[in-house]
C-alpha positions as CSV (number, residue, x, y, z in Angstrom):
1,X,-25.2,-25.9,58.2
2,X,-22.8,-23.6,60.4
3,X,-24.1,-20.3,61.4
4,X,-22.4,-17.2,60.3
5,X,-19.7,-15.6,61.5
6,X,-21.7,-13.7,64.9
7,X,-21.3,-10.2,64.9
8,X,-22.4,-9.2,68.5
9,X,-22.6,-5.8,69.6
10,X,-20.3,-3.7,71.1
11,X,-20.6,-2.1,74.3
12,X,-23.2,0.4,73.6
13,X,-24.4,-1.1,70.7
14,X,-23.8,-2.1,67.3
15,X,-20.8,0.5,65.3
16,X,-21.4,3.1,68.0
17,X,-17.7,4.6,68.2
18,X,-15.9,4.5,71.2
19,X,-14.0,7.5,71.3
20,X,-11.4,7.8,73.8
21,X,-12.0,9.9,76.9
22,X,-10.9,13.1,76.6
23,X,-10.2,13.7,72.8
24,X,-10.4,16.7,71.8
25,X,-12.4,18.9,68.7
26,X,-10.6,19.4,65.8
27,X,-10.2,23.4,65.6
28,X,-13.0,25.1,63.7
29,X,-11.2,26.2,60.0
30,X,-11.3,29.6,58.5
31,X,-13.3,30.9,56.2
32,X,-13.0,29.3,52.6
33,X,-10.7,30.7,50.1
34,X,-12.4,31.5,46.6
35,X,-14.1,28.4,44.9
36,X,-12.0,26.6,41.8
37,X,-13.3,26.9,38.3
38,X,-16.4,25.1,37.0
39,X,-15.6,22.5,34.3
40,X,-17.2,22.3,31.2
41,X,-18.9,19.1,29.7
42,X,-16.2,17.8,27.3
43,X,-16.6,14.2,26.5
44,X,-13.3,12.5,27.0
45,X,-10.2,12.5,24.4
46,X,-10.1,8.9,22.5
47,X,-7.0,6.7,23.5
48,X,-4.0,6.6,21.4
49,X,-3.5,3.9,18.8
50,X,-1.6,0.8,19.0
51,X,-1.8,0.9,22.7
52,X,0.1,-2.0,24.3
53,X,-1.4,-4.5,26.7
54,X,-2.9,-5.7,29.2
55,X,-5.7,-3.9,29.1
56,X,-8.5,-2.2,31.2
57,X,-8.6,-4.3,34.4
58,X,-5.6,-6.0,34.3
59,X,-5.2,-8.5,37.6
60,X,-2.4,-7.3,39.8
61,X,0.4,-9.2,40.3
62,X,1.0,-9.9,44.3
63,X,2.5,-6.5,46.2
64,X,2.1,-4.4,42.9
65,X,-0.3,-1.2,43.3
66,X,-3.5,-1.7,42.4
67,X,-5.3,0.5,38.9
68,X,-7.8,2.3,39.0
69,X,-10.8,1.8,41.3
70,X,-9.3,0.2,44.8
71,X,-9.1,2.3,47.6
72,X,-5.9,4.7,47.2
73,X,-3.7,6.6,48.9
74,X,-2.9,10.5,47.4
75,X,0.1,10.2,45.9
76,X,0.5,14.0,46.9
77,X,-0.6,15.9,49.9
78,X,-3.6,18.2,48.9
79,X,-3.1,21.9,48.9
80,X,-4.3,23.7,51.8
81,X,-4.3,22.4,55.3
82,X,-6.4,19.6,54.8
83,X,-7.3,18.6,51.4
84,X,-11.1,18.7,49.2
85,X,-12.9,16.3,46.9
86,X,-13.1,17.9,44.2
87,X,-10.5,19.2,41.0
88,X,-8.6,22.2,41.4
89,X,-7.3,21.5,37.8
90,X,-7.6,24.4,35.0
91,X,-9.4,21.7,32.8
92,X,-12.1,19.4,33.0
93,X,-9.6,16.1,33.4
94,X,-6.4,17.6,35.0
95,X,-2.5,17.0,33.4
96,X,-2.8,14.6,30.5
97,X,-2.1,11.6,31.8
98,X,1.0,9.1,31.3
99,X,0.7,6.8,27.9
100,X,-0.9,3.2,27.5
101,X,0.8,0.5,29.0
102,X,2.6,1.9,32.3
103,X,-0.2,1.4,34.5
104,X,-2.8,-1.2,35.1
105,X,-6.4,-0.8,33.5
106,X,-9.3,0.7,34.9
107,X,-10.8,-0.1,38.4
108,X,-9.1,-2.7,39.8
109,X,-11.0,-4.6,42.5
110,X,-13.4,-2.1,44.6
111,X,-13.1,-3.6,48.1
112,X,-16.4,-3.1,49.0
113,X,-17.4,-3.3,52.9
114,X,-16.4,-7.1,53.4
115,X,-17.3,-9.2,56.6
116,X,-20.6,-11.8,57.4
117,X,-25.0,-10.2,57.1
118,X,-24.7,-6.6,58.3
119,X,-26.7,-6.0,61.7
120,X,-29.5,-4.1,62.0
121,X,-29.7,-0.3,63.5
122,X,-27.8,2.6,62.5
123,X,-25.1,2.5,60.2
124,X,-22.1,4.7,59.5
125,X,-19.4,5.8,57.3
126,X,-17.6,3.9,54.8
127,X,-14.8,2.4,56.3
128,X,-15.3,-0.5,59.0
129,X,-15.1,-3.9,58.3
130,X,-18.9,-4.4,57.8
131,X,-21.4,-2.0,55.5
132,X,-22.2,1.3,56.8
133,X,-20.3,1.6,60.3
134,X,-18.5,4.9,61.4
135,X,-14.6,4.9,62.5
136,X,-13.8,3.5,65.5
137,X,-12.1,6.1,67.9
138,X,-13.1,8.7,64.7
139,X,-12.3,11.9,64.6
140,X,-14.2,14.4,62.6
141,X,-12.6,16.7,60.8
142,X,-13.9,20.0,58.7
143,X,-11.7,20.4,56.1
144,X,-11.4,23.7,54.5
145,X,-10.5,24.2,50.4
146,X,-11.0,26.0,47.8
147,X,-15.0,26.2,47.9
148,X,-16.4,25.9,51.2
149,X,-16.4,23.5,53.7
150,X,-17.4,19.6,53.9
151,X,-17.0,17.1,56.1
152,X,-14.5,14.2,56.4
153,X,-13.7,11.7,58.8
154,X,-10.7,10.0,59.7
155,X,-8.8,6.9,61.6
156,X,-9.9,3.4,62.4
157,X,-10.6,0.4,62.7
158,X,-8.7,-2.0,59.6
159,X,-10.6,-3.7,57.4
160,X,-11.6,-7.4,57.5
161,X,-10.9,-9.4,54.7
162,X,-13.7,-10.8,52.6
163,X,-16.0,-13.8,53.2
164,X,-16.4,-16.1,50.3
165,X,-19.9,-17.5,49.2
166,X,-19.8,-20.4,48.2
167,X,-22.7,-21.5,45.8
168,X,-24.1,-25.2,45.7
169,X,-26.2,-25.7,42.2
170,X,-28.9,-28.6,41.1
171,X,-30.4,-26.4,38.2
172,X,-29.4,-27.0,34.9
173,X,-27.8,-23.6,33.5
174,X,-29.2,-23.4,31.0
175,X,-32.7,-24.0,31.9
176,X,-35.7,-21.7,30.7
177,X,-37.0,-20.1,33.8
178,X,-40.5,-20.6,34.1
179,X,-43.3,-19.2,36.3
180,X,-45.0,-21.5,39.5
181,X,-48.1,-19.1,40.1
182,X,-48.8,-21.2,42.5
183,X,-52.4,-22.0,44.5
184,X,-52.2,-18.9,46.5
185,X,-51.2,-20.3,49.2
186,X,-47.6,-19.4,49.8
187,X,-45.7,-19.4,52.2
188,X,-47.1,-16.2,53.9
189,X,-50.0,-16.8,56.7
190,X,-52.3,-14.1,58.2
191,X,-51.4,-13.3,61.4
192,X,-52.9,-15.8,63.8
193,X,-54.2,-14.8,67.3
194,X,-50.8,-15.4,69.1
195,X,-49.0,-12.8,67.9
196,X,-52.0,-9.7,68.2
197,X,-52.9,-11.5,71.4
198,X,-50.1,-9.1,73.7
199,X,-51.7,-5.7,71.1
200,X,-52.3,-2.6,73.1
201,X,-54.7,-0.1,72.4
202,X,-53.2,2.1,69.4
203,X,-50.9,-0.1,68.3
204,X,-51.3,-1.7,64.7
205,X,-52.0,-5.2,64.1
206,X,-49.5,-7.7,62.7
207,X,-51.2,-8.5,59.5
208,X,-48.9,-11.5,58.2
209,X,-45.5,-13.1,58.5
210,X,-43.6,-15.3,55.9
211,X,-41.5,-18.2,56.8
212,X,-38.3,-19.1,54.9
213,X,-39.3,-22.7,53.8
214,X,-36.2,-22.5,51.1
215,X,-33.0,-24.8,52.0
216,X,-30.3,-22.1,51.5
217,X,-26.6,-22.9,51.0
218,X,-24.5,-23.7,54.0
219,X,-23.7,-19.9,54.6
220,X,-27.2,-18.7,53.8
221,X,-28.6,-16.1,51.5
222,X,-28.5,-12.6,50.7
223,X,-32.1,-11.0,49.7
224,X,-32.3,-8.8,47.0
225,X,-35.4,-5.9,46.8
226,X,-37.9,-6.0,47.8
227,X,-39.9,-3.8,45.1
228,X,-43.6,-3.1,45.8
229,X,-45.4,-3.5,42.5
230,X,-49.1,-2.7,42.6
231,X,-50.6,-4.9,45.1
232,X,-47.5,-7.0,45.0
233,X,-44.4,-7.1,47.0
234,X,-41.5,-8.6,45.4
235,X,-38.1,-10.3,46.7
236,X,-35.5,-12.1,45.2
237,X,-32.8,-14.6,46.9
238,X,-30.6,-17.8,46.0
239,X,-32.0,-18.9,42.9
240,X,-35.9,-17.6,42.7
241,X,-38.0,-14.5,42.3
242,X,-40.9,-14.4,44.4
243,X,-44.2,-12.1,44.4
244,X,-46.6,-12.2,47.5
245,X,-50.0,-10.1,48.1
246,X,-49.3,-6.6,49.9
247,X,-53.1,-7.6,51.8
248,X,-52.5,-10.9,53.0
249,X,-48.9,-12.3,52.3
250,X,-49.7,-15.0,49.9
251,X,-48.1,-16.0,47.2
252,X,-49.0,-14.5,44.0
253,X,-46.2,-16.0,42.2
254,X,-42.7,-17.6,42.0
255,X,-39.7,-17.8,39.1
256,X,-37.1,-20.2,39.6
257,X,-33.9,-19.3,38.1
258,X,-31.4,-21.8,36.6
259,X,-28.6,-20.3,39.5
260,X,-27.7,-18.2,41.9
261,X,-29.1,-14.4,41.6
262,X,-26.4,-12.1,41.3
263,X,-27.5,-8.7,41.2
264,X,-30.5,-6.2,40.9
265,X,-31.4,-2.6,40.5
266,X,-32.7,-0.6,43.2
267,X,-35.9,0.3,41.1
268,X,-38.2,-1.1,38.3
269,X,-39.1,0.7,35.7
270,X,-42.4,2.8,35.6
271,X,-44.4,-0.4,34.6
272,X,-43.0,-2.6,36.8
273,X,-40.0,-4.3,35.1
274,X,-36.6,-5.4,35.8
275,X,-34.0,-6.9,34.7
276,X,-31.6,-9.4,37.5
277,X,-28.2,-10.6,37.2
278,X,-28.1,-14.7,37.3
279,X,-25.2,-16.4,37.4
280,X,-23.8,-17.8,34.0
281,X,-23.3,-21.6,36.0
282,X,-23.6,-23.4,39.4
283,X,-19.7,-23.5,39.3
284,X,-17.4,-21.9,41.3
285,X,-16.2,-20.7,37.7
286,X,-19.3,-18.9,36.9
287,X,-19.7,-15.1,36.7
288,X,-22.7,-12.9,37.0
289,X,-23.4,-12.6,33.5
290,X,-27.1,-13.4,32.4
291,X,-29.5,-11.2,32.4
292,X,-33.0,-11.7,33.1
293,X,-35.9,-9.7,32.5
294,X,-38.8,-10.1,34.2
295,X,-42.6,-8.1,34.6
296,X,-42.6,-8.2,38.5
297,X,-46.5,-7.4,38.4
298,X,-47.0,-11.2,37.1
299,X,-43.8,-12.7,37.7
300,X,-43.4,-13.5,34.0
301,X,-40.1,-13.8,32.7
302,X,-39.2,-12.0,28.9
303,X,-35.6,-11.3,27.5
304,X,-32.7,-13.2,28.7
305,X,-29.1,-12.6,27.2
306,X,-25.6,-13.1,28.1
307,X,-23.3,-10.0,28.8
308,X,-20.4,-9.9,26.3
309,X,-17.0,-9.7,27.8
310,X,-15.5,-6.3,26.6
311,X,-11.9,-8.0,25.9
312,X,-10.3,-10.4,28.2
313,X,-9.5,-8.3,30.8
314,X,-13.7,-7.5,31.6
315,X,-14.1,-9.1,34.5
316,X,-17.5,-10.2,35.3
317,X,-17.5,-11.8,38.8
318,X,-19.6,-8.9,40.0
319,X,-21.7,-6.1,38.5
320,X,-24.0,-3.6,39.4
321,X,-27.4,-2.9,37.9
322,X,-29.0,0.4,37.5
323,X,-32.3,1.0,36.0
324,X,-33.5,4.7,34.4
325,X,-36.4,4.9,32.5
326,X,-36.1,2.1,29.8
327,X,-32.7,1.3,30.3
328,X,-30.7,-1.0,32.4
329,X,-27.0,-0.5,32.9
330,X,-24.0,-3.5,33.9
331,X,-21.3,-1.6,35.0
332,X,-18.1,-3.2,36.3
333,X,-14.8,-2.5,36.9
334,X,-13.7,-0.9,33.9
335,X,-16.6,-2.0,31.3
336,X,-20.1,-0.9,31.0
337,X,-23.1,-2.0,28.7
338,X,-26.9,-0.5,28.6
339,X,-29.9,-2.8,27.1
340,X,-33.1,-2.0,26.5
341,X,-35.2,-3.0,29.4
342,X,-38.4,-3.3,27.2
343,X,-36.6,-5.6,24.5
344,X,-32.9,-6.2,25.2
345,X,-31.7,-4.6,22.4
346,X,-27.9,-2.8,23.3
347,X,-28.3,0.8,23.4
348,X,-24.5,1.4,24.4
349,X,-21.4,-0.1,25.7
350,X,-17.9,0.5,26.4
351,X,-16.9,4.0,25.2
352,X,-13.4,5.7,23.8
353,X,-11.1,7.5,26.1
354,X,-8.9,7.4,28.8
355,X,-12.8,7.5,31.2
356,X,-14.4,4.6,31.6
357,X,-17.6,4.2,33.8
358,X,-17.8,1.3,36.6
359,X,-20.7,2.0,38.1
360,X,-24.2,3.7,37.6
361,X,-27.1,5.0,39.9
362,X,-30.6,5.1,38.4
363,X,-33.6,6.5,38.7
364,X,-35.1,9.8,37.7
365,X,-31.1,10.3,36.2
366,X,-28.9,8.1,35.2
367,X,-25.7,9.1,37.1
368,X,-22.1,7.3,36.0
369,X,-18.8,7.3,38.0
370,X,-15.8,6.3,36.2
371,X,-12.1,5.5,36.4
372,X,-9.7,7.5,33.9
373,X,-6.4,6.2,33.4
374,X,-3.6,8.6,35.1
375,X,0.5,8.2,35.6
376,X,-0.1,7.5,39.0
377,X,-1.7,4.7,40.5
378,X,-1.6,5.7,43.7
379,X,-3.8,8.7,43.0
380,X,-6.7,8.0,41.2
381,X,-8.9,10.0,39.5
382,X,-12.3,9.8,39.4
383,X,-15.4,11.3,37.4
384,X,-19.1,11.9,37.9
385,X,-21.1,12.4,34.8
386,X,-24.9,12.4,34.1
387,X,-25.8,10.3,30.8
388,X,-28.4,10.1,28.5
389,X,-29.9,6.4,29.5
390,X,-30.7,6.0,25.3
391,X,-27.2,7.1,23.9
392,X,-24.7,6.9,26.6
393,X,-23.4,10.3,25.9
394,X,-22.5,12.5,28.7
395,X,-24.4,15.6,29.3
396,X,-21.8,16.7,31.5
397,X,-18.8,15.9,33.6
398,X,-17.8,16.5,37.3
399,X,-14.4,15.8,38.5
400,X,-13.7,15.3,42.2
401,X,-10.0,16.2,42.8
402,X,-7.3,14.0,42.3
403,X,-6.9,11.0,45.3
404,X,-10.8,11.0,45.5
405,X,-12.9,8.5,44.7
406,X,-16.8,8.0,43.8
407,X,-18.0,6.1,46.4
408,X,-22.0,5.7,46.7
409,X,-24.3,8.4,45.0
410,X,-27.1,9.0,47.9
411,X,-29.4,10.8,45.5
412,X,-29.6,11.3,41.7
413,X,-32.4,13.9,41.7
414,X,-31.1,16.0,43.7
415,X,-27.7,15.0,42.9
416,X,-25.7,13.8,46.1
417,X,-22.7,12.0,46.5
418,X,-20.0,10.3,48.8
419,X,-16.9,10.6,47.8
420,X,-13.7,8.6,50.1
421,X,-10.3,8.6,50.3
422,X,-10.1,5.3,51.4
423,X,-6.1,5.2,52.6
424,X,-6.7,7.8,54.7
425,X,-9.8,7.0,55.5
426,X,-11.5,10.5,54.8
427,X,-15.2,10.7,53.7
428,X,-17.0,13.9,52.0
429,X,-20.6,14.9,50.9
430,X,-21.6,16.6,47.8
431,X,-24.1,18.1,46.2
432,X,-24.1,19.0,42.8
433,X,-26.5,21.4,40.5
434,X,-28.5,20.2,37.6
435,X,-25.4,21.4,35.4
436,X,-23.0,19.4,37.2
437,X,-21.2,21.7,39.4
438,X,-20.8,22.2,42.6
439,X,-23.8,22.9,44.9
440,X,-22.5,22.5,48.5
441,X,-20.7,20.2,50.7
442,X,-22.1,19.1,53.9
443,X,-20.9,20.5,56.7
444,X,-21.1,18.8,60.6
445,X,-21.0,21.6,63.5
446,X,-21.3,19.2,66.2
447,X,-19.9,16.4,67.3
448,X,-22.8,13.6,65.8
449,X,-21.6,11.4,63.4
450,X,-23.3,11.0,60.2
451,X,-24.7,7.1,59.2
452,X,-25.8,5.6,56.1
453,X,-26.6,2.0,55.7
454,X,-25.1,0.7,52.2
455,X,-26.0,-3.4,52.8
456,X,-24.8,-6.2,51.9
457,X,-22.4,-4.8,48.9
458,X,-19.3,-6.3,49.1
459,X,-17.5,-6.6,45.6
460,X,-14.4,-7.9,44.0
461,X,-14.2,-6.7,40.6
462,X,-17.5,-4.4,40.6
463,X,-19.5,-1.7,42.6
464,X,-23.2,-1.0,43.6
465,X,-23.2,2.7,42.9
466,X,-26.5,2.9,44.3
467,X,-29.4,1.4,47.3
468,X,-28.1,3.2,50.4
469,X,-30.6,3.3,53.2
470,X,-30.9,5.4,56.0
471,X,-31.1,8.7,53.7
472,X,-33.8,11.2,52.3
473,X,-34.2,14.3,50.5
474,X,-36.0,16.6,49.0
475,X,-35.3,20.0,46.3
476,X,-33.6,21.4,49.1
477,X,-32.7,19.8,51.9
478,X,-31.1,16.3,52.6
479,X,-31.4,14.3,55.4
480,X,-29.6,11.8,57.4
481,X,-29.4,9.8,60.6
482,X,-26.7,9.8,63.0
483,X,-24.6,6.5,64.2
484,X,-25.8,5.7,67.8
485,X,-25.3,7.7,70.8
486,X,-25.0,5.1,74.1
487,X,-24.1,7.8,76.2
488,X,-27.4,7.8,78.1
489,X,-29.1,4.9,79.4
490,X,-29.9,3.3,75.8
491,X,-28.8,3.5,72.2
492,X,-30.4,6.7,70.3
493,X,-29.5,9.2,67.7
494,X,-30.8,12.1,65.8
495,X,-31.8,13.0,62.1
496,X,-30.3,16.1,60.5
497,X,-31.5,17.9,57.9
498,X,-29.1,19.8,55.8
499,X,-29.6,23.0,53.6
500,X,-28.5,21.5,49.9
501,X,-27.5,25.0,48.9
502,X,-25.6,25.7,51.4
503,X,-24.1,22.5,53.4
504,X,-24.9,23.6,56.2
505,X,-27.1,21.3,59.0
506,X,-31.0,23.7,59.4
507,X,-32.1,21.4,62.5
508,X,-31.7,18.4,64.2
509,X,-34.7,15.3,64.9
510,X,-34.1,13.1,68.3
511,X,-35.2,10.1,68.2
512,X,-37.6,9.3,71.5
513,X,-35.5,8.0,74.2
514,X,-34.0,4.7,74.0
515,X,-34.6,4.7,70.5
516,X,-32.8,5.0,66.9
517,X,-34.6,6.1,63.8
518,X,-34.1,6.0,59.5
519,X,-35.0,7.7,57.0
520,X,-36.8,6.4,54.9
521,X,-37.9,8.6,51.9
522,X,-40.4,11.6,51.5
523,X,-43.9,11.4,52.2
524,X,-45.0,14.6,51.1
525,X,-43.6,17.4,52.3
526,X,-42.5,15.2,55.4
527,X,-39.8,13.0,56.4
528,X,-41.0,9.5,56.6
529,X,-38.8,7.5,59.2
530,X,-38.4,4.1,60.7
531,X,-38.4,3.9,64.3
532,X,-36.3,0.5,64.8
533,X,-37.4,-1.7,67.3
534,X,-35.4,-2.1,70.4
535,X,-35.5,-5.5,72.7
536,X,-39.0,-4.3,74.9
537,X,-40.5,-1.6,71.6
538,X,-42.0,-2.5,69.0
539,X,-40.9,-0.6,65.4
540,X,-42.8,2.1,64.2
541,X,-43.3,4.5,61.0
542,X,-43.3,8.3,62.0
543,X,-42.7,11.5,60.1
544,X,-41.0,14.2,61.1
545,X,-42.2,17.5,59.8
546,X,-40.1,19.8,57.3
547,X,-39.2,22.5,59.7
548,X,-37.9,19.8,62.3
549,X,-39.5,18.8,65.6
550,X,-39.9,15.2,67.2
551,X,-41.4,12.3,64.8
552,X,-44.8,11.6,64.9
553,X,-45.7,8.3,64.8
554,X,-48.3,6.9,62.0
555,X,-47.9,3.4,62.7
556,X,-46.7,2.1,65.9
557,X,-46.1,-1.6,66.1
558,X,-47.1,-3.9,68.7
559,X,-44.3,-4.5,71.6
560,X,-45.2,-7.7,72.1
561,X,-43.8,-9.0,68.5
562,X,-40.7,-7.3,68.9
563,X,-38.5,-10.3,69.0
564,X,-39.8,-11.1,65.7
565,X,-39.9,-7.4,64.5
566,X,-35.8,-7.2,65.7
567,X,-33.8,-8.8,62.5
568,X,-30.5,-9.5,62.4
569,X,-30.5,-7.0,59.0
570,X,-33.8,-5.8,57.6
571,X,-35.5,-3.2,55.0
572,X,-39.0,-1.4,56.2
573,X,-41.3,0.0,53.4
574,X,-44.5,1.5,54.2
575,X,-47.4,2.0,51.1
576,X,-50.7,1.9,51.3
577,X,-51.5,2.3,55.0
578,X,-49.1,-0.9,55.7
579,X,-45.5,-1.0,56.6
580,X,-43.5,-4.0,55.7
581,X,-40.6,-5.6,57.8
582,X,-38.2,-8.1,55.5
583,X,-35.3,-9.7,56.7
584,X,-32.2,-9.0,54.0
585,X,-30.6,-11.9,54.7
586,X,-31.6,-15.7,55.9
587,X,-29.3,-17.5,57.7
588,X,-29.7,-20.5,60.7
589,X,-27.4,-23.2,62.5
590,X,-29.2,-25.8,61.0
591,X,-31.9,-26.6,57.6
592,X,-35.2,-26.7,60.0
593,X,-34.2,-23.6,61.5
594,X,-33.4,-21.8,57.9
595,X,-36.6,-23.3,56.6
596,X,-38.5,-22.3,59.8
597,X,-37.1,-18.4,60.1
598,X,-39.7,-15.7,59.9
599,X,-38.4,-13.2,56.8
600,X,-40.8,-10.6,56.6
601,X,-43.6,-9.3,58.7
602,X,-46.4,-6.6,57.7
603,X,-48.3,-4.3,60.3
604,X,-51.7,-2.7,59.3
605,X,-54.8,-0.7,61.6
């Protein structure tokens, strides 16, 4: 095996930008002018008959502009001094746009975030060469237009080209996954003496650790998950499903899958199913197109179908999943179909117009982004709707203005979203109502960047609309971290909190010296947060309170594991009392090292 391309740190730290001396503030802007018109939800206009081909998601030809969907460049300059994210148009979907056949079809490759694993710590903004880093040498900029104020940021660093993964398969395809329940034994031990041995007074005990014990493909494996079921805690990677006890780390269960898992929503449903994308071969030929149900409180697998190519333009290398209530969505770049997570029956696929959805975040909502075909490829135009998960029909529609493009939705419920303009590398925040218009925009009055940590999502012909970390939010307020200040004598940053009705930041968290923290969700009225572990601290889980003030630690773990605690990339969940450490993606130098690499860790009192 060959390790990874290394990503080591910069000087100060991983994606902390390194803003040349002396660069000065953007000036503040003047107060908004008056807010566009709201648009009504009006489903989409059917497409003319007899419409010539190629259709939706046409390849590009080399040096050709790609459709809709890739990062673009405004064709136009935005009014005002600085541009906005969202339409200015009289109607809901702008100047009718030009007929069939001129441009290629909807959402042409989405280069997502390429580059090797993602370190660990603070992310950023959308536009570095590996997930969730801010700009080098950014520059933030508060744009005003035509309904307040939100924030953008500009410049950078170019983007690396992707890294291909190559997939080696012994399973027969078409194989009928079965469950190994195993002898609870596992692969997950109780924490022997060793590692509580070096435990000071008021620090929580390591509880368990997993080993690998899987011989992964020559560049390793991305993890998918995990998903805490009941008493179980659930992780997919390479070609298995796994289930281990949330008490001791043992094995509950295991489902082998014929090949490579491809994809997987954020969230189960209420009972604790979910449905995976498995690739369709052990081929380089294959696509992500089997589905796979499976009741992740027994590991038991149920409906399995094949996704049906919507024409021959539906590309299916990659495709997101999106669970809400009892429906699972595949969206892709131009395409979209909905099952039935209980059964698999279809409940809706590809619909009429000149829209077509790519992407969904579940949940609570299910939120749609889509593509609509325009005159100008060069200037996209994107929507946000909210659909009924049973029927597919839109409840309303939200367009950003033209040039924009629906990047990651950060929360359905309430509704935020990032929104790029990936040519000039500019990045907004919205919030939206329960109606679908405009709430706010987020607003940055100092000179902190804002971070987000997206993963591992990179994506030829797809998009993962949702699974951000580093974010939280409540009815009112939303909160996230900041990318890393090094200024001092070790890496820290700050959570904000911002006012949802306003955009506007209400306070400001600091992480303890030396440290970074991430949100993590809410924990009652609180904001529950991830104190990373640094090379001498230990990680901890801390709130911080909903008027602000400095975390308060629930769980600190033990300093002397912190080497183990420190992943290249990792998740942290905390239920029950316990918080849960799992590495989200195993790599090594050699097969007794991959076998041998500690991939998750839990920490208890």
């Amino acid at each position: 095996m060959t390790q990874p391309p290394s990503q080591q740190p910069p000087q100060g730290g991983f994606g902390a930008p390194q803003e040349p001396q002396g660069t000065p503030r953007p000036p503040q802007p003047q107060a908004p002018p008056a807010a566009p018109p709201q648009m009504p939800p009006t489903p989409p206009q059917a497409p003319p008959q007899g419409a010539p081909q190629p259709g939706y998601g046409y390849p590009q030809t080399p040096g050709a502009q790609p459709g809709y969907g890739y990062p673009q460049a405004p064709g136009q300059p935005a009014p005002g001094p600085y541009g906005a994210p969202y339409g200015q148009q009289p109607g809901p979907y702008g100047a009718p746009s030009g007929p069939y056949g001129q441009q290629p079809g909807y959402g042409y490759p989405q280069q997502q975030y390429p580059g090797a694993p993602t370190p660990g710590g603070s992310g950023g903004g959308p536009f570095k060469g590996k997930p969730a880093v801010v700009i080098g040498a950014a520059l933030a900029v508060l744009l005003v237009v035509g309904g307040g104020i939100f924030l953008a940021t500009s410049g950078g660093d170019e983007e690396k080209k992707p890294v291909a993964r190559p997939s080696s398969g012994v399973a027969d395809p078409s194989a009928s996954p079965g469950v190994d329940q195993g002898d609870g034994e596992g692969n997950g031990r109780e924490a022997n003496d060793d590692l509580n041995a070096g435990r000071k007074e008021g620090e929580a005990k390591v509880l368990w650790t997993t080993k690998n014990g899987i011989d992964l493909p020559r560049n390793g494996a991305d993890v998918y998950g995990p998903w805490i079921v009941g008493d179980t805690l659930v992780k997919g990677m390479y070609r298995s499903l796994t289930g281990y006890s949330v008490a001791d780390g043992k094995q509950k269960w295991d489902l082998p899958l014929p090949a490579d898992m491809c994809a997987a929503p954020g969230t189960a449903t209420a009972d604790g199913k979910i449905v995976i994308g498995v690739m369709n071969g052990t081929t380089d030929k294959a696509d992500c197109a089997d589905l796979q149900m499976v009741d992740l409180n027994t590991g038991k697998a149920g409906w399995k179908k094949s996704v049906k190519k919507n024409g021959a333009w539906d590309m299916l290398s990659d495709i997101g999943l999106a669970i809400s209530g009892d429906t699972v969505t595949v969206g892709r770049t131009g395409n979209s179909n909905a099952y039935r997570v209980s059964d698999g029956t279809e409940l809706f696929g590809k619909p009429s117009g000149d829209c077509q959805p790519f992407a969904f975040a579940g949940g609570t909502k299910l939120i749609a982004a889509s593509g609509c075909r325009t005159d100008d490829a060069d200037n996209p135009q994107h929507q946000i709707q909210e659909v009924d998960p049973a029927t597919g029909k839109a409840k309303w529609t939200y367009q950003p203005k033209r040039g924009w493009q629906v990047d990651k939705v950060y929360s359905v419920s309430p509704l935020v979203v990032s929104l790029t303009q990936r040519e000039e590398k500019k990045w907004g925040i919205l919030a939206l109502k329960e109606n679908g218009t405009l709430r706010s925009q987020l607003v940055s009055d100092s000179e902190d960047e804002l971070a987000v940590d997206c993963g591992h999502d990179f994506a030829i012909f797809g998009q993962q609309l949702e699974g951000c970390s580093g974010l939280a939010a409540d009815a009112n307020t939303f909160y996230m971290m900041t990318e890393d200040d090094t200024s001092g004598t070790g890496r820290t940053n700050k959570v904000i909190a911002f006012d949802l009705n306003t955009g506007k930041a209400k306070w400001k968290s600091a992480a303890p010296a030396g440290r970074t923290m991430k949100p993590l969700r809410m924990e009652g009225g609180d904001v529950l947060v991830y104190l990373e572990p640094s090379y001498d601290k230990g990680g901890a889980i801390a709130t911080i309170a909903p008027a602000g003030g400095a975390p308060k630690v629930l769980l600190q773990h033990p300093d002397s594991t912190t080497r183990i605690e420190n992943f290249y990339s990792s998740k942290a969940l905390y239920a029950g009392g316990r918080s849960f450490v799992v590495s989200d993606r195993v790599s090594a130098g050699s097969d007794e090292e991959e076998k041998e690499q500690t991939t998750m860790m839990a920490f208890g009192k």
